[in-house]
C-alpha positions, 0 to 999 in steps of 0.5 A: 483551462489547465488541469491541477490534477498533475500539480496536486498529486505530486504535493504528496512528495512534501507530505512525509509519513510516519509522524508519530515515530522517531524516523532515523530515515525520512519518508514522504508519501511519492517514495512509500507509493513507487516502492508498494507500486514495486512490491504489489508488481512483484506480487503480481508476477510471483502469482502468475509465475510461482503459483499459476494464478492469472493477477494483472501485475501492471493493474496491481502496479497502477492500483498502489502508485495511485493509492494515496493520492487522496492525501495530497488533499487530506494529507497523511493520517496515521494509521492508529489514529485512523483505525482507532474506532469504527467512527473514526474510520468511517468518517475518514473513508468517506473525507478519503472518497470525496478527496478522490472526487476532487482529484478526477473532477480536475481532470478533462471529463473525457478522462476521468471514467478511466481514471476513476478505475485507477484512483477511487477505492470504491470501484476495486475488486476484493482481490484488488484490495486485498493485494493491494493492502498487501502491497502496502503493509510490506512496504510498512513492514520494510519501513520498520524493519529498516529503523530497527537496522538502524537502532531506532527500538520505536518501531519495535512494536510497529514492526511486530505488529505489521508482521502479524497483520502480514501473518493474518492476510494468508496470501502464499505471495506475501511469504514468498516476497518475504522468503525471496526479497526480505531473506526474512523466515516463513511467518505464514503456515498456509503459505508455506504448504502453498509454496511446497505445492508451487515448486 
């Protein structure tokens, strides 16, 4: 019997984000995944070689390609309405979990331990999750910073708000990402004392 775990994944290039925006530039979820795959990559390697941490870039990596591979089952729903009570959050975490569950039983048994690992968000260290929700906000960040670049004033506020989510965080990796790759200025105190120490 032939596995459609291949298959379903790779719907999510149809499954386009950001629908409750005016979108100058389109994005689907394939895109969003390999650019926070990228940008939770480089957070990893800027851990290890600017503040002498001992992340797992690939791991990192890994984590963000598969992070929202559940939607080529649920599809994409967007973030203020996911986050728009405590129920509803609930209940969409667990319609995320049982996708995930869906996704690793159409895999051969023999590989479904390993990838579970890759996949199922409950198995993540809180280190994990918060580099890899990191990863993902950034690419948000750029998103919005882009349709601002092209006059779209919707996302004014989107990008606002990411900007203090990314604040919020505290991780002196994000700034430096955002200093190094974005040319965007220091938003995070903590992280700004953290990079003096670093150099």
């Amino acid at each position: 019997m032939v596995s459609q775990f291949f298959r379903t994944i790779t719907r999510t290039k149809w499954i386009e984000r950001w629908s409750l925006h005016r979108n100058t530039v389109r994005e689907n979820v394939v895109e969003h995944s390999w650019e926070a795959a990228t940008i939770a990559h480089l957070l990893g390697v800027i851990n290890n070689s600017v503040f002498r941490g001992d992340l797992n870039p690939e791991r990192l990596a890994t984590l963000a390609l598969y992070h929202d591979c559940s939607e080529s089952i649920t599809g994409d729903l967007p973030t203020p309405i996911k986050y728009s009570s405590p129920a509803l959050q609930e209940a969409y975490q667990l319609i995320e979990a049982d996708a995930e569950q869906q996704l690793l039983d159409m895999l051969p048994q023999s590989m479904r331990a390993q990838m579970s690992s890759c996949i199922s968000h409950a198995g993540l260290s809180f280190t994990e999750k918060k580099y890899l929700k990191a990863a993902d906000s950034l690419s948000a960040f750029v998103k919005a910073r882009r349709e601002l670049d092209n006059g779209n004033q919707d996302y004014a506020d989107t990008f606002a708000n990411i900007r203090q989510r990314l604040q919020q965080y505290q991780i002196p990796e994000v700034e430096y990402f955002m200093t190094q790759f974005l040319g965007e200025d220091a938003i995070n105190p903590l992280g700004t004392k953290a990079l003096q120490a670093s150099q």
